[in-house]
N, C-alpha and C positions, 0 to 999 in steps of 0.2 A: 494840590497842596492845601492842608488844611490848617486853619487857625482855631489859636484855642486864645476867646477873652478871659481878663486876668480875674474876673471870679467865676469862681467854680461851685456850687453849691454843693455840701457833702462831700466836697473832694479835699484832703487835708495832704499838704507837700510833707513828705519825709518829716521825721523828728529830727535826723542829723543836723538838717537846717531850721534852726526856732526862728532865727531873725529872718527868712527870705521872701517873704509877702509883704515883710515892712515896707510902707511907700515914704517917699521922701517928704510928702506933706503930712506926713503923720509925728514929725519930730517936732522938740518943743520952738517956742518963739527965736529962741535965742540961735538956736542952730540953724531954723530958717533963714535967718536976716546976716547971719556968716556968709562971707564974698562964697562965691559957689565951688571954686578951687578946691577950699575948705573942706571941702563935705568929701573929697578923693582921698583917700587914705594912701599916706605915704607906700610904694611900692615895697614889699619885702625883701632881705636878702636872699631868700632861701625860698625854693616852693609852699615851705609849710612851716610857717613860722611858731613858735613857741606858744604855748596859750596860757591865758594869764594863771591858770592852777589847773592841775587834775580832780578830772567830777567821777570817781569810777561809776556813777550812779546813771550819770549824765551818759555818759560812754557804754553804758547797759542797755538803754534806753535807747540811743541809736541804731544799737545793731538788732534790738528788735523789732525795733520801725522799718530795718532792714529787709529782715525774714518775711515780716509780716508782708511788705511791697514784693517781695521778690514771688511768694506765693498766689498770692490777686494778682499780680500781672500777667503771670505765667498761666495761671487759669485762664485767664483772658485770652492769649494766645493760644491755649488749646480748646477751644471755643469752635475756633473758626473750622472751618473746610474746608474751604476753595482758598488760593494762593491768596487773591486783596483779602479776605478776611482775617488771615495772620497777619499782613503786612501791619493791615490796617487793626490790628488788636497791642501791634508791638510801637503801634505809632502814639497809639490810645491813653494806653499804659503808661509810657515813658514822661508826656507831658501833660502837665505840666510838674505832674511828680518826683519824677527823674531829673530830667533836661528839659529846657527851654526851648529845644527845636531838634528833631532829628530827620535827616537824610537815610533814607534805605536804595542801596542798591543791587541789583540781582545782576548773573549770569545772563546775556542774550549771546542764544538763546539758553533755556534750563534742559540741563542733561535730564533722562527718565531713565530711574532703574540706574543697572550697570552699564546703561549708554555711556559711551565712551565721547566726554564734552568735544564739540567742534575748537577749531584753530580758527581765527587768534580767540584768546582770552578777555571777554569784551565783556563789561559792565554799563548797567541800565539803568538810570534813577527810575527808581521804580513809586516811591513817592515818599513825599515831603511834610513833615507836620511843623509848627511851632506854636509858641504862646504869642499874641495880639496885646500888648501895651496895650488901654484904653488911653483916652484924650485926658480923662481926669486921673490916673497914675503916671502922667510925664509930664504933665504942668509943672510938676515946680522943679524937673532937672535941667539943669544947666544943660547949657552946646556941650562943655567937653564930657557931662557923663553920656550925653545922648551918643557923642563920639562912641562912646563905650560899651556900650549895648550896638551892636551891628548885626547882630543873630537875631535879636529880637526887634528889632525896628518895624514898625506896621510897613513902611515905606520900601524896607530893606526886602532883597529878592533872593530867596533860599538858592535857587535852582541856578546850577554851575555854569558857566558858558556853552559847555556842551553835556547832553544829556547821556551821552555815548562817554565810556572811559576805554581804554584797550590796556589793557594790565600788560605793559612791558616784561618778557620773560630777564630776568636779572635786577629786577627794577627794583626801587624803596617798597612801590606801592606791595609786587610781589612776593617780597622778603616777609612782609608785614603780616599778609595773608598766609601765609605759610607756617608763619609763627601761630597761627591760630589764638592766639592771646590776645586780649583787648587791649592796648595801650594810650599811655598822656599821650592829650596832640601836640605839648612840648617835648618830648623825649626826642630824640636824635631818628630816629627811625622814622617817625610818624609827622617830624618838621619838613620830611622832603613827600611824603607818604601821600600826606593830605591832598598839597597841590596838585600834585599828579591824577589822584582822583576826583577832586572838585573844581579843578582849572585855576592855573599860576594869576589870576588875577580877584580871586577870593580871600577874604579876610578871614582868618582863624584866632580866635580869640588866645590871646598868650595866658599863660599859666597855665593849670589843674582845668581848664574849662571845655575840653572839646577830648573824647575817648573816642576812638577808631579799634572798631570791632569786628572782628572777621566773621561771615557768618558761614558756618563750617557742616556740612547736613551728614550725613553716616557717610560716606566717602571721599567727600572734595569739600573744596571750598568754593558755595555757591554765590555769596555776596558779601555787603559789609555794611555794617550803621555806623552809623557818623551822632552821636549825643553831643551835644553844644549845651552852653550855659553862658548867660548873661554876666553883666560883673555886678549887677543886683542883687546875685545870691552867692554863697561863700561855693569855693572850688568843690570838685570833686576831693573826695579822696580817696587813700589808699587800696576801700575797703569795697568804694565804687567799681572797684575793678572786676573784682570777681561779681557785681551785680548784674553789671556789662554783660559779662563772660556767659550768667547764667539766661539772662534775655535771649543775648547770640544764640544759645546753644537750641532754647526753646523753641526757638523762632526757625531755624536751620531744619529741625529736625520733621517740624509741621509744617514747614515747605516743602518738605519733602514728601511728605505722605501725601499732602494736596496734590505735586504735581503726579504722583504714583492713582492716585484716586482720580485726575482730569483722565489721565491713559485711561485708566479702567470704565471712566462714563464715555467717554469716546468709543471705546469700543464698544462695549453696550448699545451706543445710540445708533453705532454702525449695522451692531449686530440687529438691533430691529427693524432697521430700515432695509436689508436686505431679505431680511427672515419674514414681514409681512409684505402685502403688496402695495409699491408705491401709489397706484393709482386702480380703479376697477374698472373692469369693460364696458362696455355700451351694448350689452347683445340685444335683438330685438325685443318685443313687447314687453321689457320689464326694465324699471330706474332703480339704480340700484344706491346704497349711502353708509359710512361706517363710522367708524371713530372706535381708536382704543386709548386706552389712560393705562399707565402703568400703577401699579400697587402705589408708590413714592418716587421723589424724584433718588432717594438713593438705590432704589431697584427702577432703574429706566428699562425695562425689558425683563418677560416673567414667560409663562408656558400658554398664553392664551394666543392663539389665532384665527383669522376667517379669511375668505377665500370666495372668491363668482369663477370658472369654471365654464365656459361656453362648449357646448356641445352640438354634436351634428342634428338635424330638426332644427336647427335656432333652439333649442332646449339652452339651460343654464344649471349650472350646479352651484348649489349653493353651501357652502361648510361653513362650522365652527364649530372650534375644539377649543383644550385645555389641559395643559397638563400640570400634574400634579407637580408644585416647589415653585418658588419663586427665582431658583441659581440662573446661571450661566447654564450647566447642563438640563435645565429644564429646558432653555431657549434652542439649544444646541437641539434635543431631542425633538421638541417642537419644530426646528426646521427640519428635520427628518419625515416626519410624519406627515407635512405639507405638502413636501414634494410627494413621500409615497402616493398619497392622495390626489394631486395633480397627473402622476402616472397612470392609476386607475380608473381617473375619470377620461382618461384620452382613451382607453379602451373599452369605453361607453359598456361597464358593467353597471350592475343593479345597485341599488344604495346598499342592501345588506350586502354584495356580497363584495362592493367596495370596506364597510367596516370588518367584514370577517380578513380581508387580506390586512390592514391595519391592525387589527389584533394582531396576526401573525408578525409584520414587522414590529409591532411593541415587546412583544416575548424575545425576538434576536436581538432588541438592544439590551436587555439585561431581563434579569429577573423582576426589578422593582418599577421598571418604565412604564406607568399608566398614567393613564389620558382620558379624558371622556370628549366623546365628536358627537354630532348631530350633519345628516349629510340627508340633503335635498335636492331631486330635480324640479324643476319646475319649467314645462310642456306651456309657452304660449298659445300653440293653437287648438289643442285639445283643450284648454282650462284646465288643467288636474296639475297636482303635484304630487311627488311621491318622496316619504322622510322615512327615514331608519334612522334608531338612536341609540346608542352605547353610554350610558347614565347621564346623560346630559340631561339640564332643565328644560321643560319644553317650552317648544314657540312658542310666540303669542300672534294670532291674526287679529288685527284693527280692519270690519269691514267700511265698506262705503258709509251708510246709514252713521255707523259712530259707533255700533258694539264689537267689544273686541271681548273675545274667548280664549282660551288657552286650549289649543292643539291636544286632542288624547290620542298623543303617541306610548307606542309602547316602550320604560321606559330602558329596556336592556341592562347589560353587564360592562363596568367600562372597559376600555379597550387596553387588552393586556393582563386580564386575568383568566382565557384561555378557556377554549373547549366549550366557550359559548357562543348557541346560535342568534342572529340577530332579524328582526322580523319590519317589514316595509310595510306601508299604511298608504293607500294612495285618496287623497283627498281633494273637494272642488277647491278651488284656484279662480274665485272670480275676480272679475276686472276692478279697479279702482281698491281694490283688497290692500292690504301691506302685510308681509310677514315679517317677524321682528327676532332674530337667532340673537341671543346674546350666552354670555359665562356666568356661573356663578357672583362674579364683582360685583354686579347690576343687581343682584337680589338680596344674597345674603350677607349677616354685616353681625358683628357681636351683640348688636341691639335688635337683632331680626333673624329669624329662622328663613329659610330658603322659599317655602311655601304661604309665609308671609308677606314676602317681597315679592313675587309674581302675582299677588291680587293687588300688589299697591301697582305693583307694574301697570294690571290691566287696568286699575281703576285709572290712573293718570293716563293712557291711552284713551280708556274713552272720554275724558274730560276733553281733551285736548280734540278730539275729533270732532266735537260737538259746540267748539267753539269755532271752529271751521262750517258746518252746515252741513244737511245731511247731504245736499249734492256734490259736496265738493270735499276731496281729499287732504286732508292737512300737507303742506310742500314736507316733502322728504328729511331737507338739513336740518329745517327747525325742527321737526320732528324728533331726532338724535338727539338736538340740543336739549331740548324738553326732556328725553326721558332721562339722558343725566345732571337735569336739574333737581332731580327728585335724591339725589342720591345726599343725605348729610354732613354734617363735617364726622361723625363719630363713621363714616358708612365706608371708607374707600380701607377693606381689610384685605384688597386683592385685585389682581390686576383684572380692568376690564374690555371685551372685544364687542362691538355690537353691528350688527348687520343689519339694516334693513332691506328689505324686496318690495315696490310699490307694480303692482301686477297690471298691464297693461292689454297684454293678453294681443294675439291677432283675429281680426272678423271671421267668421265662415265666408265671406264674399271676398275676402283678398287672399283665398287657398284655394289653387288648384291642383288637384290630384289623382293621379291614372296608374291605371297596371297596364305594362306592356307583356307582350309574351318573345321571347329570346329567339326571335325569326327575322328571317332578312329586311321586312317589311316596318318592322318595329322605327327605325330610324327616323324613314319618311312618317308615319304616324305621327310620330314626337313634335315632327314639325310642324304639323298642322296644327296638331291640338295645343300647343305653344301659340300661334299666331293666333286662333282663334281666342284664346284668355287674352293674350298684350292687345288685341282689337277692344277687347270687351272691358278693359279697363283706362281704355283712351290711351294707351301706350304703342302706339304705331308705326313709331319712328325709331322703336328698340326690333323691332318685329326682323329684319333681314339678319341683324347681328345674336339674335336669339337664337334666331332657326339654324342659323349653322353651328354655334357650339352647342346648342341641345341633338344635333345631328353628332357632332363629335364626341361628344362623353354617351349620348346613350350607344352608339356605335361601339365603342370600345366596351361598354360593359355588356351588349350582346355577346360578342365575341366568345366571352367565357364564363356569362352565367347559364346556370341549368334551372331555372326560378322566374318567374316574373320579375321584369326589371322595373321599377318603382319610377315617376317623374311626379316630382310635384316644386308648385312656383308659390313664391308668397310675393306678396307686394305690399311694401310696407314705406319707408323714406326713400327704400332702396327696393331693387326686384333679385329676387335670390331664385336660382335652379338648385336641385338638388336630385340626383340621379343613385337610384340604390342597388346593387346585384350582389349576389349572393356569394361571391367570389371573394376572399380576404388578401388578393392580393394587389397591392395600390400602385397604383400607374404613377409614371416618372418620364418626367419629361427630358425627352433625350435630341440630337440636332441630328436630322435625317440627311442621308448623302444625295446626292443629284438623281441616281436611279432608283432611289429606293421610293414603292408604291405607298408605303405607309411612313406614321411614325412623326406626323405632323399636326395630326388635332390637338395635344395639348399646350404646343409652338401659337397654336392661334387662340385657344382661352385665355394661355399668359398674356399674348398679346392684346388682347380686344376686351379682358374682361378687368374690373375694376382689382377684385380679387379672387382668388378660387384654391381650393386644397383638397383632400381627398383622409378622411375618417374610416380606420377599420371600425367594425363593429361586430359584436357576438355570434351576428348571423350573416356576417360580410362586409360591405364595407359603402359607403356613401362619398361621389364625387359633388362637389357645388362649385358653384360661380354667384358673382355678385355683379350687376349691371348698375352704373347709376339712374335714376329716372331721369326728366325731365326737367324735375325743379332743382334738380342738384348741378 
């Protein structure tokens, strides 16, 4: 509930009312030092008593004091956005201009669209404003006028007994709402109306002072205001009614849209939270860190996204794209394009010729579906990466030392204008490196060209890396943070995605790696040469559980390769096997019968190893296991 004190700077009350600011210690001697009775004007016969002559001047004058409040309110009201900012535009408005105190109550809950409202019919004070009396504007009223202002009393409490109303089907309050029309809170309807909605133990000020307004939005009747008036200021009239009516109507219709636009960001905010990745993997030798920002908060969700990708090797793949619009169907297509992308890197093809299948799904979603990706692996224990790119801006690498370069990739055709080839670039990847994938958002801005913005890029890179020391890496998050610090207030013309990759890389002394040959013997090999690495790395106590599932996966992929079968061990936080044969067809773990001779070694990987899975690949297919170490 909010108060509004009795001056208002720049704010002028209606012209209908000239005398209603008058304070009572502003009258002459003689009228002050009148027994205080005095000062209450005899009650009238009639709601609206006779006035001492017609002013048609006077009466012109009002009704365009009228117009003029009816239009700045109603601006005011369509101002807002979100649901409290109409509320609170119509609360705004009202007083002290209008009424002295207004109640707004909504629908609990609010229908969406042509949602059809929940049973029963339940209203919510949704909030409360009035005018605050000051200590020096009621000094000099008597007990019985103070009686008389009960709306407006500093002391007195807006808010009804219960906050809850349940709109009786046949009821006053029903009828009233129905009628869609504002009415006196003396009228016959609105004397049983009130109580009903603001609880039988509230005081409604008698006469012309209190209108009950339905607030009525394009199909229902969603809530109701409640305008009060002290007996300080002369009644409503006649003409208040339709001013009511046009508030109500304002007011109804831009809750409406609000609650239609909360649906529409809800969805939005669903739709990005499903469409990027909640969180990013942990694969080995490389930390990974992102952050996207939408264009504005009225586009929560636009065509940019990125992506980490774990592949067989402990390799990682790293994306980001973008496509073109900022709709709904850009996001829609965007999630399209992710998953594509996520498909094709589980079939551990090449970066180009993962963007050429991407091309291909951007032409089947339509004619005008383009995108631009940039798509990376990046090999921990080789040190290399390799990027292919379809119009996208290029990376930028920050190395160790503090200089950072911009990547010359080649820069392609984006994806979805067809019958173009795309070309792969493989480059060092050394340790302590960061590779930094972002969108267009991050560079280009209406105050900056593209190729602008990636040297401020680099330059802010290497600042930042050099205030870190050449030995040491600037930390990852702050990292992000900083680079969209850089970005101005004139700069955000577009949504933005940013990746970074801080390269950690694995040692040549923590990879072991062997060619077996597809003969019965291979097996027992496997286990030697296995126990002889876990000895040589102080891991001794993994050594019996190693030898038997490196006996079981390379066994099985003897079986049915015609190739050298591959073993190699990394050891890192954790010890990984990874078994490769030239066979594309992946083992499934199935529960063997009592006589049956085989059909049990992937029964004891599940069993005995942390994790383990099985990767097709181009030239066959790779089984791994994951063992914890010691310190784990």
């Amino acid at each position: 509930m909010t108060e509004h004190p009795t001056s208002h700077e720049g704010r002028q009350p209606l012209a209908a009312r000239p005398q209603e600011r008058t304070r009572p210690r502003q009258r002459d001697a003689a009228s002050a030092s009148a027994p205080a009775t005095a000062a209450i004007p005899a009650p009238a016969k009639g709601p609206n008593p006779p006035a001492a002559g017609p002013d048609p001047q006077a009466a012109s004058r009002r009704e365009g004091d009228r117009l003029r409040f009816v239009g700045a309110a109603t601006r005011r009201i369509a101002r807002g956005i979100d649901l409290d900012e109409i509320v609170l535009g119509l609360c705004r408005a009202s007083v002290p201009t209008f009424s002295d105190a207004i109640l707004v109550y909504l629908r609990d809950p609010l229908p969406v669209g042509d949602e059809r409202p929940v049973n029963p019919f339940v209203l919510r004070l949704r909030r409360s404003d009035r005018l605050r009396l000051s200590d020096e504007g009621t000094e000099n009223l008597s007990d019985i006028e103070r009686l008389r202002l009960p709306t407006v009393d500093p002391q007195a409490d807006l808010t009804p007994a219960s906050e809850l109303c349940e709109v009786l089907a046949g009821g006053a309050l029903a009828e009233v709402l129905r009628g869609v029309r504002p009415v006196f809170g003396d009228s016959a309807a609105a004397r049983v109306a009130l109580p009903e909605l603001l609880g039988a133990d509230r005081i409604v000020p008698s006469g012309h002072r209190a209108i009950l307004a339905p607030l009525r939005g394009r199909r229902r009747v969603i809530g109701a205001a409640v305008f009060l008036l002290g007996t300080e200021r002369p009644p409503f009239e006649a003409n208040d009614l339709l001013v009511a009516a046009q508030l109500a109507t304002h007011t109804a219709l831009g809750i409406d849209k609000a609650v239609l636009y909360g649906r529409e960001a809800y969805i939005a905010d669903e739709l990005q939270r499903t469409m990027l990745p909640d969180s990013l993997p942990q694969p080995t030798g490389v930390r990974l860190a992102s952050r996207y920002l939408p264009a504005a908060e009225t586009a929560r969700v636009g065509g940019d996204w990125y992506d980490a990708i774990p592949l067989p090797g402990s390799r990682v793949a790293l994306v980001v794209g973008d496509v073109m619009g900022h709709s709904m169907t850009s996001a829609a297509i965007m999630g399209q394009l992710r998953t594509t992308a996520q498909t094709l890197a589980g079939l551990d093809l090449p970066p180009q010729e993962v963007l050429h299948h991407l091309d291909e799904q951007a032409q089947r979603l339509g004619s005008d579906r383009m995108a631009t990706c940039l798509y990376a692996v990046y090999d921990p224990v080789a040190h290399r990466i390799t990027i292919a790119n379809a119009g996208h801006p290029p990376p930028v690498l920050l190395h160790l030392g503090g200089r950072a370069e911009v990547l010359k990739v080649p820069p392609g055709a984006p994806i979805g204008v067809g019958g173009v080839d795309f070309e792969a670039v493989e480059l060092d990847a050394p340790a302590g490196a960061t590779l930094l994938l972002y969108t267009d958002g991050l560079v280009e801005s209406r105050l900056r060209d593209v190729w602008t913005g990636i040297e401020q890029l680099r330059e802010r890179l290497a600042v930042t890396a050099r205030l870190t020391g050449p030995d040491h890496s600037p930390p990852l998050e702050a990292l992000c943070d900083d680079v969209l610090d850089m970005l101005g207030p004139g700069d955000r013309d577009d949504d933005i995605a940013l990746l970074a990759a801080r390269f950690d890389g694995i040692a040549p002394s923590d990879v072991a790696y062997w060619f077996l040959e597809p003969e019965d013997s291979a097996p027992s090999r496997a286990r030697r040469l296995a126990r002889r690495a876990l000895s040589r790395w102080g891991l001794d106590d993994l050594a019996d559980s190693v030898e038997l599932l490196v006996s079981e996966v390379v066994t099985n992929a003897v079986r049915y390769a015609e190739r050298p079968v591959t073993l190699r061990l990394l050891r890192t936080d954790i010890l990984r096997c990874e078994v490769g044969d030239d066979s594309p067809q992946l083992p499934r773990q199935r529960r063997a019968r009592d006589m049956d001779e085989g059909g049990r070694g992937l029964f004891l990987v599940n069993r005995l190893a942390r994790r383990w899975g099985a990767t097709r690949l181009s030239t066959g297919k790779v089984v791994w296991f994951e063992m914890p170490t010691g310190g784990q």
